[in-house]
PDB file of N, CA, C and O in Angstrom:
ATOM      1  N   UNK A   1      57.346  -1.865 -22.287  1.00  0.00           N
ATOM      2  CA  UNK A   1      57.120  -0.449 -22.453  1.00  0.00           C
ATOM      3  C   UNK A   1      55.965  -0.017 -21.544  1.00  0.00           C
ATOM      4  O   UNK A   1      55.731  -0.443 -20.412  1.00  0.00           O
ATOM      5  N   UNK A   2      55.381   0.772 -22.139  1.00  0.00           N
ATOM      6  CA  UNK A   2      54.417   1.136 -21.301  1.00  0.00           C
ATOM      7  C   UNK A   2      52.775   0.800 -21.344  1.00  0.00           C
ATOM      8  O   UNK A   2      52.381   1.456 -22.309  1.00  0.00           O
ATOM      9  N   UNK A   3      51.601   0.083 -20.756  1.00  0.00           N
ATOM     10  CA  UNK A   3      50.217  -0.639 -20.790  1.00  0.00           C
ATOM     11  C   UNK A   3      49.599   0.393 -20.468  1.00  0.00           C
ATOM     12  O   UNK A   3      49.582   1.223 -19.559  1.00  0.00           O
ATOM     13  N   UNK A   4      48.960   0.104 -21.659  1.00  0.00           N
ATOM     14  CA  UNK A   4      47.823   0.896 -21.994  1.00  0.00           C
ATOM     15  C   UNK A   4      46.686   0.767 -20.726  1.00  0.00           C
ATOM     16  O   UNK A   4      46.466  -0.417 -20.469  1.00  0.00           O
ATOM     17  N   UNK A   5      46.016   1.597 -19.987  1.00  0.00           N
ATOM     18  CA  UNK A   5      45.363   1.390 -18.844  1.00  0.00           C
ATOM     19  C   UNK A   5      43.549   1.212 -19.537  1.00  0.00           C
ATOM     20  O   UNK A   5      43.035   1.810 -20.482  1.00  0.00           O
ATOM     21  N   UNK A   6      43.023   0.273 -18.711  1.00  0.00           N
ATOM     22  CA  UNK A   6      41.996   0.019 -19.091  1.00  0.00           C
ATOM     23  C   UNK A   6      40.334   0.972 -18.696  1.00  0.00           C
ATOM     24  O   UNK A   6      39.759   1.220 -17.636  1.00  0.00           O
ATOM     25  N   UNK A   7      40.086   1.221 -19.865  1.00  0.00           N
ATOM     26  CA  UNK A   7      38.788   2.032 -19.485  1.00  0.00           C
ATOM     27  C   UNK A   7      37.835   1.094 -19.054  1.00  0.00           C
ATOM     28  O   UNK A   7      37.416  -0.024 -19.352  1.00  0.00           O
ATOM     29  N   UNK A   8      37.579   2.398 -17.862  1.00  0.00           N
ATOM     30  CA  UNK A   8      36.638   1.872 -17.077  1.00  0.00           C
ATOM     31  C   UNK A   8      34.725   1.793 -17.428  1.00  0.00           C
ATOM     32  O   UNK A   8      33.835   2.585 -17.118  1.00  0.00           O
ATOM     33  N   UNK A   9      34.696   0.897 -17.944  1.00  0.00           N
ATOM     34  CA  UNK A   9      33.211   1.159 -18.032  1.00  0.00           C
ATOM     35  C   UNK A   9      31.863   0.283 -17.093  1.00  0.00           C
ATOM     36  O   UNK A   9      31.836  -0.595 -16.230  1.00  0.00           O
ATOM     37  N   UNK A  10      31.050   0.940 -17.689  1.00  0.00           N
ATOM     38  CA  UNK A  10      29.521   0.343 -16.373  1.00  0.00           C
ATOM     39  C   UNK A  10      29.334  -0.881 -17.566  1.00  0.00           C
ATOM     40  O   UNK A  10      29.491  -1.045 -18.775  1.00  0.00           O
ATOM     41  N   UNK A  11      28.902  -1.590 -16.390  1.00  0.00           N
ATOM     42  CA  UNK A  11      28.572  -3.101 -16.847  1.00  0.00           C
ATOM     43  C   UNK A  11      27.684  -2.814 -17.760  1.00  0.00           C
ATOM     44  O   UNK A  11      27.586  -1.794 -18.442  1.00  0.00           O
ATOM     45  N   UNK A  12      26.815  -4.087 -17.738  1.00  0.00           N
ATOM     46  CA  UNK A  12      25.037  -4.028 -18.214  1.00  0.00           C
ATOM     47  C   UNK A  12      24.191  -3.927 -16.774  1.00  0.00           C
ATOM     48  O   UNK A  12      23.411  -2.980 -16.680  1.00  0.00           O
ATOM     49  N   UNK A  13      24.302  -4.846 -15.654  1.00  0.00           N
ATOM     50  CA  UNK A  13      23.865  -5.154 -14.586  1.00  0.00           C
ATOM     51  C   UNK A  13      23.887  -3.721 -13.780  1.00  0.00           C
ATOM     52  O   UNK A  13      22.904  -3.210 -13.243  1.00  0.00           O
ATOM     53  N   UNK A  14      25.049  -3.253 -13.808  1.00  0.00           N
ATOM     54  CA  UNK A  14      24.965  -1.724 -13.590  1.00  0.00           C
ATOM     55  C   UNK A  14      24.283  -0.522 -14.255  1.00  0.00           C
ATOM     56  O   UNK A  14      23.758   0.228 -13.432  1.00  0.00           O
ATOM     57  N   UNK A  15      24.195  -0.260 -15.159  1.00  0.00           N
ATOM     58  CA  UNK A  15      23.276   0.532 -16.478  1.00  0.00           C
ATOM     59  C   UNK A  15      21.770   0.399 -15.843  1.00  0.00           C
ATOM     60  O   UNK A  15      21.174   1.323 -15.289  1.00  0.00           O
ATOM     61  N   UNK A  16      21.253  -0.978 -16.040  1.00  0.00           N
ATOM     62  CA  UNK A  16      20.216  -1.192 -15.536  1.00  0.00           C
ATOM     63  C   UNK A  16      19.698  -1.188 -14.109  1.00  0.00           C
ATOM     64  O   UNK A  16      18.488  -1.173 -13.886  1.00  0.00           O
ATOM     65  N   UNK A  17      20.593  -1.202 -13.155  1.00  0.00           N
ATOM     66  CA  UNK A  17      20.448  -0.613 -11.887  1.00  0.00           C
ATOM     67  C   UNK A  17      19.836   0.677 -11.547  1.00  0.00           C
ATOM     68  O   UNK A  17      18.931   1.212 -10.906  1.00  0.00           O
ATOM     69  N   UNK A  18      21.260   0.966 -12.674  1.00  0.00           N
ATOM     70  CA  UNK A  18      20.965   2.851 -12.484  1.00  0.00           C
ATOM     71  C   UNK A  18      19.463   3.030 -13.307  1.00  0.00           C
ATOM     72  O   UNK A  18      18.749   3.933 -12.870  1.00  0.00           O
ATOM     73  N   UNK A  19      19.231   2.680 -13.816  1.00  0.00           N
ATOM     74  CA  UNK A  19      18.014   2.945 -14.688  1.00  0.00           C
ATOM     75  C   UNK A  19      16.673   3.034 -13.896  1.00  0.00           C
ATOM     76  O   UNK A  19      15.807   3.905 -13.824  1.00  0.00           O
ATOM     77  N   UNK A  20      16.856   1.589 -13.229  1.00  0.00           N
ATOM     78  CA  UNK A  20      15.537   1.016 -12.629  1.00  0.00           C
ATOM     79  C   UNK A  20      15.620   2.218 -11.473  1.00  0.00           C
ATOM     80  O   UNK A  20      14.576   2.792 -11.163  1.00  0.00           O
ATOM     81  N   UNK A  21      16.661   2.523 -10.954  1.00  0.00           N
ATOM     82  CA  UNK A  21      17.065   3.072  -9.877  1.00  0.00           C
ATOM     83  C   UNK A  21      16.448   4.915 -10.171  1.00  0.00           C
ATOM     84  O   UNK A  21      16.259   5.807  -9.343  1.00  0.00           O
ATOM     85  N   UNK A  22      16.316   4.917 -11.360  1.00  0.00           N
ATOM     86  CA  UNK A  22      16.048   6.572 -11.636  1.00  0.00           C
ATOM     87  C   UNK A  22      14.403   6.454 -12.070  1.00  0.00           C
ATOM     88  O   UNK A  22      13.757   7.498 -12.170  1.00  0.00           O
ATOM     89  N   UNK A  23      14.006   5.648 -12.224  1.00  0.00           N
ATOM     90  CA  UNK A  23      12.833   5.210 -12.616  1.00  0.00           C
ATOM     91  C   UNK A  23      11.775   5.245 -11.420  1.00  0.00           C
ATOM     92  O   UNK A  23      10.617   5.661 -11.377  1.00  0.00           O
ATOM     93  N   UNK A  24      12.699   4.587 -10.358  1.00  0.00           N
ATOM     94  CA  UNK A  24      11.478   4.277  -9.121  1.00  0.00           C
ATOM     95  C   UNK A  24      11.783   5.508  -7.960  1.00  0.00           C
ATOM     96  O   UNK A  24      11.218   5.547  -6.867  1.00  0.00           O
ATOM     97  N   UNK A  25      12.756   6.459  -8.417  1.00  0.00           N
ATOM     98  CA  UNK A  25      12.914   7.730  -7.831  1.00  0.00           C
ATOM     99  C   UNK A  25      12.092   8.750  -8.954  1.00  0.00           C
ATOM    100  O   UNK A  25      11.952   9.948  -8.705  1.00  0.00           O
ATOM    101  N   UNK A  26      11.729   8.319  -9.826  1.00  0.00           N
ATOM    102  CA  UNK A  26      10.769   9.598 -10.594  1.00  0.00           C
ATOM    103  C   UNK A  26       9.524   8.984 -10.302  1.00  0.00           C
ATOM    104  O   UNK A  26       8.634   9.666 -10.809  1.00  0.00           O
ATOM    105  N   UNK A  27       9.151   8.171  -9.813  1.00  0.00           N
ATOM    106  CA  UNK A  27       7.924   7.472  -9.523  1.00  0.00           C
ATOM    107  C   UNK A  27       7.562   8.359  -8.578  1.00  0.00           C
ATOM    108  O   UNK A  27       6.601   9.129  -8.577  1.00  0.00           O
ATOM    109  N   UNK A  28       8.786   8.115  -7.408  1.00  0.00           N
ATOM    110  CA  UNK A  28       7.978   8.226  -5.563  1.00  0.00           C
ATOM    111  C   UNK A  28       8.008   9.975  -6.056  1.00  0.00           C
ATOM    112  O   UNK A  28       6.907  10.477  -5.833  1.00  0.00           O
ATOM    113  N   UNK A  29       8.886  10.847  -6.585  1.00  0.00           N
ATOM    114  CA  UNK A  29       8.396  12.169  -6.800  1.00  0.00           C
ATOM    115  C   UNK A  29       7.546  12.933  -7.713  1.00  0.00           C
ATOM    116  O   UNK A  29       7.405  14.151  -7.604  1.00  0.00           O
ATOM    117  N   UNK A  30       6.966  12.209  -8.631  1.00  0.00           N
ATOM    118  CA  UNK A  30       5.924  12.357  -9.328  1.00  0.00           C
ATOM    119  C   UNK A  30       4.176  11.972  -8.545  1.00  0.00           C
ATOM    120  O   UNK A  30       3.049  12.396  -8.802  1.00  0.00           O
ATOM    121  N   UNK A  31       4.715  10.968  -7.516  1.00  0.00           N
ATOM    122  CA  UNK A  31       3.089  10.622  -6.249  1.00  0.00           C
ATOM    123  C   UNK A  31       3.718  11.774  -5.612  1.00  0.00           C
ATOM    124  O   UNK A  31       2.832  12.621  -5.507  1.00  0.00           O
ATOM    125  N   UNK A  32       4.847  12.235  -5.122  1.00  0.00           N
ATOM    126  CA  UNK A  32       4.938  13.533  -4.254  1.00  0.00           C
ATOM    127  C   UNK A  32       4.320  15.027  -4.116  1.00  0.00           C
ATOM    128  O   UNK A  32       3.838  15.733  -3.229  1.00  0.00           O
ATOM    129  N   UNK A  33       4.698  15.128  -5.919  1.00  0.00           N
ATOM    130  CA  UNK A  33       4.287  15.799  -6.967  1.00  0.00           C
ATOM    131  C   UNK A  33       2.850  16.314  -7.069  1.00  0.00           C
ATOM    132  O   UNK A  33       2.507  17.494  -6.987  1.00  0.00           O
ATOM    133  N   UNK A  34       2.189  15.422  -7.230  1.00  0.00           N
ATOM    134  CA  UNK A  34       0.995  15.369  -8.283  1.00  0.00           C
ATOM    135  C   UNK A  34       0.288  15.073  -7.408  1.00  0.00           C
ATOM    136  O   UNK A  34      -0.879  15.062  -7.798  1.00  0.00           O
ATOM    137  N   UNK A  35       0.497  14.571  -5.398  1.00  0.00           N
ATOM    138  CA  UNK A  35      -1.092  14.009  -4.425  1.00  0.00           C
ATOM    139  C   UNK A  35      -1.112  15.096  -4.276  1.00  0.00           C
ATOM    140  O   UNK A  35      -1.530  15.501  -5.361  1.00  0.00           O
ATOM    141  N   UNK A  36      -0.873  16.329  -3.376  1.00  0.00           N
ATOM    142  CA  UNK A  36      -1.597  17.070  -3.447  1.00  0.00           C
ATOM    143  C   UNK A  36      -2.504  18.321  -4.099  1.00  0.00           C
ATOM    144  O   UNK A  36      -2.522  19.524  -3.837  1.00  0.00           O
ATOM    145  N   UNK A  37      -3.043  17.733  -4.794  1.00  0.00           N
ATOM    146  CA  UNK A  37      -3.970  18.995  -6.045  1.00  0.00           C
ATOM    147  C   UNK A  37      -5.123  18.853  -5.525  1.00  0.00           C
ATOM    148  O   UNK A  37      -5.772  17.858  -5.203  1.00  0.00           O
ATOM    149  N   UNK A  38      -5.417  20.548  -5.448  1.00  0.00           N
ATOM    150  CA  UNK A  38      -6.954  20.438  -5.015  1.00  0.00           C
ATOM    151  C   UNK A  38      -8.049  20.276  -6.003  1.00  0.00           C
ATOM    152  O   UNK A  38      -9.243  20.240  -5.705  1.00  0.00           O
ATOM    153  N   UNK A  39      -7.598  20.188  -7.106  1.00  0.00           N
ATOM    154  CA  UNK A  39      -8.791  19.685  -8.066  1.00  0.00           C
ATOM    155  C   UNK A  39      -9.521  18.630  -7.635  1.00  0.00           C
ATOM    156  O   UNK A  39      -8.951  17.807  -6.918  1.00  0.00           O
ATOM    157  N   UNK A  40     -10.792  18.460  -7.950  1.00  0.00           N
ATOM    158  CA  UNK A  40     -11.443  16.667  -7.673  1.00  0.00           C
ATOM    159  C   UNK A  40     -10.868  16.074  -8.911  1.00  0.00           C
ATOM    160  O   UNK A  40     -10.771  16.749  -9.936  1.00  0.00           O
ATOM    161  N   UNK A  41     -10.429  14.658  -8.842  1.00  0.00           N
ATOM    162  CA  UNK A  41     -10.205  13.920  -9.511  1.00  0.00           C
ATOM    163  C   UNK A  41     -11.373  13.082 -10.131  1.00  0.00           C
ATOM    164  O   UNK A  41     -11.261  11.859 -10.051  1.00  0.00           O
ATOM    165  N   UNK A  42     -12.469  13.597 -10.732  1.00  0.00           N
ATOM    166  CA  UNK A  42     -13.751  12.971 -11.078  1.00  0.00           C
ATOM    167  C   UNK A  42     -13.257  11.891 -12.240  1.00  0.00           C
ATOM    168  O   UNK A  42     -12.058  11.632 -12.348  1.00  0.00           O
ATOM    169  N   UNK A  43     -14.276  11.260 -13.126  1.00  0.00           N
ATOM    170  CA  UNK A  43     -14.188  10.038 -14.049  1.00  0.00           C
ATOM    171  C   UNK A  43     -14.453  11.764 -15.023  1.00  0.00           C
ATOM    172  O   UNK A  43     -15.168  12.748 -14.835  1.00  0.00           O
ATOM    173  N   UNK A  44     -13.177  11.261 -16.318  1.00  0.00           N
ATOM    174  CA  UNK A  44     -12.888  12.319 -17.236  1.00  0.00           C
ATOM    175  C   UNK A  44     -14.105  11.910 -18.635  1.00  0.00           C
ATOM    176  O   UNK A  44     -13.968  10.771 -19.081  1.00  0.00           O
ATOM    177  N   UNK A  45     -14.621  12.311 -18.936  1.00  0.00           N
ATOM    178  CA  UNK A  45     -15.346  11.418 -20.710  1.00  0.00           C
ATOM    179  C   UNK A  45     -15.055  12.917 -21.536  1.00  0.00           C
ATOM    180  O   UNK A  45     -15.764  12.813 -22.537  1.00  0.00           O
ATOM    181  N   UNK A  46     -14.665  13.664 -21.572  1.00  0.00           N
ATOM    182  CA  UNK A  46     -14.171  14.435 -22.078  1.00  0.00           C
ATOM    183  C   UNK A  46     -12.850  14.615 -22.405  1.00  0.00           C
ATOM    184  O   UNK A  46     -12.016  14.360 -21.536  1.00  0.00           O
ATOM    185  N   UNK A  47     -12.413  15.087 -23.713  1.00  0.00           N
ATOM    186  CA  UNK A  47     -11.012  15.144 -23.589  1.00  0.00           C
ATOM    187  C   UNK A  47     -10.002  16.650 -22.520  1.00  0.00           C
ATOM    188  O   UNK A  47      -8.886  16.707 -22.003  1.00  0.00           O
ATOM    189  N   UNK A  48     -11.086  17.545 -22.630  1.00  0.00           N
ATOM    190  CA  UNK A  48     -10.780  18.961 -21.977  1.00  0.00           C
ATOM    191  C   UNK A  48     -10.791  18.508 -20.265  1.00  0.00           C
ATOM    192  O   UNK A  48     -10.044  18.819 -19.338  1.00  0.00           O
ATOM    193  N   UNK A  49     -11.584  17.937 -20.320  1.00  0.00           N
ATOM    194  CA  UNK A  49     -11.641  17.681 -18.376  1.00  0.00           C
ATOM    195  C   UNK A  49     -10.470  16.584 -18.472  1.00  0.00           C
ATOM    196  O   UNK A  49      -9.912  16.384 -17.394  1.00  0.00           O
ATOM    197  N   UNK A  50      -9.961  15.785 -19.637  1.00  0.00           N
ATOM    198  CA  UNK A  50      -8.856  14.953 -19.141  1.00  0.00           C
ATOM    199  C   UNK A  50      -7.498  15.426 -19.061  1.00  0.00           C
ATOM    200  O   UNK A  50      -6.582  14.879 -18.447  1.00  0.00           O
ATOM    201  N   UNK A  51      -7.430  16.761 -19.906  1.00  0.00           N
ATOM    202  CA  UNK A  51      -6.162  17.525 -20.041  1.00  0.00           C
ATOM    203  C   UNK A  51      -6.334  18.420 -19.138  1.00  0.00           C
ATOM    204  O   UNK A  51      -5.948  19.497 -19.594  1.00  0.00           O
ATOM    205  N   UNK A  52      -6.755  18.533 -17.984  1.00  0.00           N
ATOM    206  CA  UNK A  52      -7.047  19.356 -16.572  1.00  0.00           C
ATOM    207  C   UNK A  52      -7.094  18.485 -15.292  1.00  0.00           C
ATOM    208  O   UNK A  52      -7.400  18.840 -14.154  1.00  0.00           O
ATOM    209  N   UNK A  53      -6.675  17.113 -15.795  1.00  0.00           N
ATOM    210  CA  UNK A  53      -6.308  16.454 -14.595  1.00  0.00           C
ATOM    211  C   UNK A  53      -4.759  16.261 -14.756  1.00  0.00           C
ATOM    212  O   UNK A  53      -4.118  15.790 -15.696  1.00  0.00           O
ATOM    213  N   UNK A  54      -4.275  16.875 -13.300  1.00  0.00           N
ATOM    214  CA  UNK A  54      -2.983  16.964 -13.358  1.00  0.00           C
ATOM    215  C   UNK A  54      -2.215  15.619 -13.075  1.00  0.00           C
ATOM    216  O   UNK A  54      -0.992  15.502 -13.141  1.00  0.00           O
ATOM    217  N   UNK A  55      -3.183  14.531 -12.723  1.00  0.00           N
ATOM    218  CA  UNK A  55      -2.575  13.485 -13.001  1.00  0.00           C
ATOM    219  C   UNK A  55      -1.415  12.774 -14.696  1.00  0.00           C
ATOM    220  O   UNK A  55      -0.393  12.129 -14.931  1.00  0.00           O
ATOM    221  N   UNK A  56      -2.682  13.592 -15.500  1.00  0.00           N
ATOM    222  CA  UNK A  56      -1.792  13.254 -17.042  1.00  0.00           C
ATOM    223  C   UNK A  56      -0.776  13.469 -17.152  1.00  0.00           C
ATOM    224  O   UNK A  56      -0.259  13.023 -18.176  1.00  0.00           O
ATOM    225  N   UNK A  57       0.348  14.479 -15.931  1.00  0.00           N
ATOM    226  CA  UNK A  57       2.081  14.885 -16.466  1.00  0.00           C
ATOM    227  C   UNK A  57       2.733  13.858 -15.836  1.00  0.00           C
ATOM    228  O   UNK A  57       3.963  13.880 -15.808  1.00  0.00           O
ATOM    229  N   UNK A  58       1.884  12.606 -15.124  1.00  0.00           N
ATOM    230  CA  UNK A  58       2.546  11.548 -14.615  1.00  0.00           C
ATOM    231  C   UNK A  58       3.862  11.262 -14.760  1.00  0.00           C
ATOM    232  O   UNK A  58       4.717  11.550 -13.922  1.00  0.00           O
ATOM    233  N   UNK A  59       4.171  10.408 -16.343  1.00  0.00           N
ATOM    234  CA  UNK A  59       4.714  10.721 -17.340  1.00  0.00           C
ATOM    235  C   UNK A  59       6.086  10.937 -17.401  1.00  0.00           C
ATOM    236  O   UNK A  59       7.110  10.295 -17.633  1.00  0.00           O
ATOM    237  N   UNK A  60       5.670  12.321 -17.045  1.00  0.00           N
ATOM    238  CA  UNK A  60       6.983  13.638 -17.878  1.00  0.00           C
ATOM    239  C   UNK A  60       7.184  14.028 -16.184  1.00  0.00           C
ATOM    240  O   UNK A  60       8.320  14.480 -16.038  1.00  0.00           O
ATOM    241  N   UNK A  61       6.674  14.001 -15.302  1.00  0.00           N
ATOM    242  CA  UNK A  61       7.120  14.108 -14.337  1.00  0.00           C
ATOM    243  C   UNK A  61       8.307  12.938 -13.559  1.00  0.00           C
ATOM    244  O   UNK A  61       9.235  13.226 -12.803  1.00  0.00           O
ATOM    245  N   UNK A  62       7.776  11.224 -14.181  1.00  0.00           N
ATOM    246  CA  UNK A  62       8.355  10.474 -13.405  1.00  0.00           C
ATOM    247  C   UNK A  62      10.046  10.658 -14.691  1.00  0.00           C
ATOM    248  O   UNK A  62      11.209  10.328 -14.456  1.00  0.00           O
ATOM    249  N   UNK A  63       9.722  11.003 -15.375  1.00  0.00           N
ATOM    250  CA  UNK A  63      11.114  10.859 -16.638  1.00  0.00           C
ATOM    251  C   UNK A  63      12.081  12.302 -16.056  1.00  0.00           C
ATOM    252  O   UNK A  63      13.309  12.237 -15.995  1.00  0.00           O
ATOM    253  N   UNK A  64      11.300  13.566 -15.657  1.00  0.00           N
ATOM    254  CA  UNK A  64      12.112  14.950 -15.338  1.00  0.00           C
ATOM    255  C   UNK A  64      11.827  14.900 -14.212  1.00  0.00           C
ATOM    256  O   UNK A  64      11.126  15.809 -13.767  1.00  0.00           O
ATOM    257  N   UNK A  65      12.332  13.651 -13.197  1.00  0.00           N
ATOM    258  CA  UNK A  65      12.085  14.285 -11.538  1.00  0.00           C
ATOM    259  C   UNK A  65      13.082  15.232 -11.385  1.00  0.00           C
ATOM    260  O   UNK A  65      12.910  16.244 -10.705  1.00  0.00           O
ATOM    261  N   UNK A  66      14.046  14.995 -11.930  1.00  0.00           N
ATOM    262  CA  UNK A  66      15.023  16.537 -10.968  1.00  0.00           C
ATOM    263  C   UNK A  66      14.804  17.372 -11.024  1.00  0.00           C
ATOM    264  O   UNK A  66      15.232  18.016 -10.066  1.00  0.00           O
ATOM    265  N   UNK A  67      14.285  17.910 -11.696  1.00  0.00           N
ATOM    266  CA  UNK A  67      13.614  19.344 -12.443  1.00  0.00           C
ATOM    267  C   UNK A  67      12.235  19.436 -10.931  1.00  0.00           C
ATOM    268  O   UNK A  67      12.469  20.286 -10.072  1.00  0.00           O
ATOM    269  N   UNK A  68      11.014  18.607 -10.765  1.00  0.00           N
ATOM    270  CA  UNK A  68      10.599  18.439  -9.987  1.00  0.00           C
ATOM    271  C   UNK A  68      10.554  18.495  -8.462  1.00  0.00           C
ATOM    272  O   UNK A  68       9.726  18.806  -7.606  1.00  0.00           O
ATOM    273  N   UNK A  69      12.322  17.878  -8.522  1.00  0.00           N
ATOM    274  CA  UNK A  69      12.198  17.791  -6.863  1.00  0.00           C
ATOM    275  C   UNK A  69      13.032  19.287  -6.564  1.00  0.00           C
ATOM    276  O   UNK A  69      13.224  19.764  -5.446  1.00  0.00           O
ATOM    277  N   UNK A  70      13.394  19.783  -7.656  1.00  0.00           N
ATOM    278  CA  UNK A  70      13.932  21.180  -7.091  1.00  0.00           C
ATOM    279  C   UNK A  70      12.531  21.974  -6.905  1.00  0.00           C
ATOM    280  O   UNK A  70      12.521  22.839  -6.030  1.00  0.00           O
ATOM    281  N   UNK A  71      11.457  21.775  -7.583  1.00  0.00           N
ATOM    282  CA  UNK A  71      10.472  23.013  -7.562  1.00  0.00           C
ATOM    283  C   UNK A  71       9.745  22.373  -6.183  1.00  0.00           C
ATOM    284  O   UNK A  71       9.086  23.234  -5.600  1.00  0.00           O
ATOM    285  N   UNK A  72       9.722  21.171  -5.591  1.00  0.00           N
ATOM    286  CA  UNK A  72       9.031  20.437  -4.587  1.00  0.00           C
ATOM    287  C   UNK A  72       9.889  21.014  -2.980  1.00  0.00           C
ATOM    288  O   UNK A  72       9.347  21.194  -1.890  1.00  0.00           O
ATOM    289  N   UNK A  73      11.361  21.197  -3.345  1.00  0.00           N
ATOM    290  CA  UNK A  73      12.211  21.710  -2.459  1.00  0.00           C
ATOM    291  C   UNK A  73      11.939  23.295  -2.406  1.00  0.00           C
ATOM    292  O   UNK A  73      11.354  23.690  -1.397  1.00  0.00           O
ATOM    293  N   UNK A  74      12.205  24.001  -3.126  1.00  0.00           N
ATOM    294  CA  UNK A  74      11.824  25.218  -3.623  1.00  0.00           C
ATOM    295  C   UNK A  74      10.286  26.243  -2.778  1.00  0.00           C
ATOM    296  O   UNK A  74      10.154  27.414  -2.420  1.00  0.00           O
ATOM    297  N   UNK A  75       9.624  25.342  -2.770  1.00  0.00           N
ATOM    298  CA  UNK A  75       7.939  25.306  -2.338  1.00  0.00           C
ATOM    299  C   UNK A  75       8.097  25.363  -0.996  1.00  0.00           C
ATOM    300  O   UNK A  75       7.552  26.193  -0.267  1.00  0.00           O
ATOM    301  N   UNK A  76       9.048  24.246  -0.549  1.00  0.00           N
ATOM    302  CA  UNK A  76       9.141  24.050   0.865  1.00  0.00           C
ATOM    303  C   UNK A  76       9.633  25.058   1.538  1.00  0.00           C
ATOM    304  O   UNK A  76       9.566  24.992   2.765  1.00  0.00           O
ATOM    305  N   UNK A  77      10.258  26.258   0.898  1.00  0.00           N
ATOM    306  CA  UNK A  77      11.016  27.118   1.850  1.00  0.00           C
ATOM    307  C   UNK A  77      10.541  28.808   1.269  1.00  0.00           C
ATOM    308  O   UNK A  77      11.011  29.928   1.469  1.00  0.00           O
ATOM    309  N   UNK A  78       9.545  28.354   0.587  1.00  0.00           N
ATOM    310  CA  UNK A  78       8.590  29.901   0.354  1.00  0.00           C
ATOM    311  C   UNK A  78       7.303  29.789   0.719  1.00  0.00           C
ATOM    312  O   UNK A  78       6.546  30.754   0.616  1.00  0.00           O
TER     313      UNK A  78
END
């Protein structure tokens, strides 16, 4: 009769490719991101001067690069 066709799915080895692979692309656009600020980057002992270094969206930048590299693209042509 007729065989049932097999779904196609991502490995493990693949999953984790893609992972590592989205990981070290939110990296390089989060250093893209976040080098040039003209703030000084001084030693923080405060919590207010540490939530004003824009280094802290590290983070949430390397996890939402796409969101990022559109506003990084965006910049470039205004």
């Amino acid at each position: 009769m007729s065989r049932k066709k097999k779904k196609s799915r991502i490995s493990a080895r693949t999953a984790w490719l893609l992972f590592i692979g989205y990981m070290v692309a939110g990296i390089v656009v989060a250093i893209l991101f976040l080098g040039p600020s003209e703030t000084p980057t001084a030693a923080a002992t405060d919590p207010q001067a540490a939530a004003a270094n824009p280094w802290a969206l590290f983070p949430v930048v390397a996890l939402l690069w796409p969101i990022f590299l559109a506003i990084l693209i965006v910049r470039q042509f205004t």
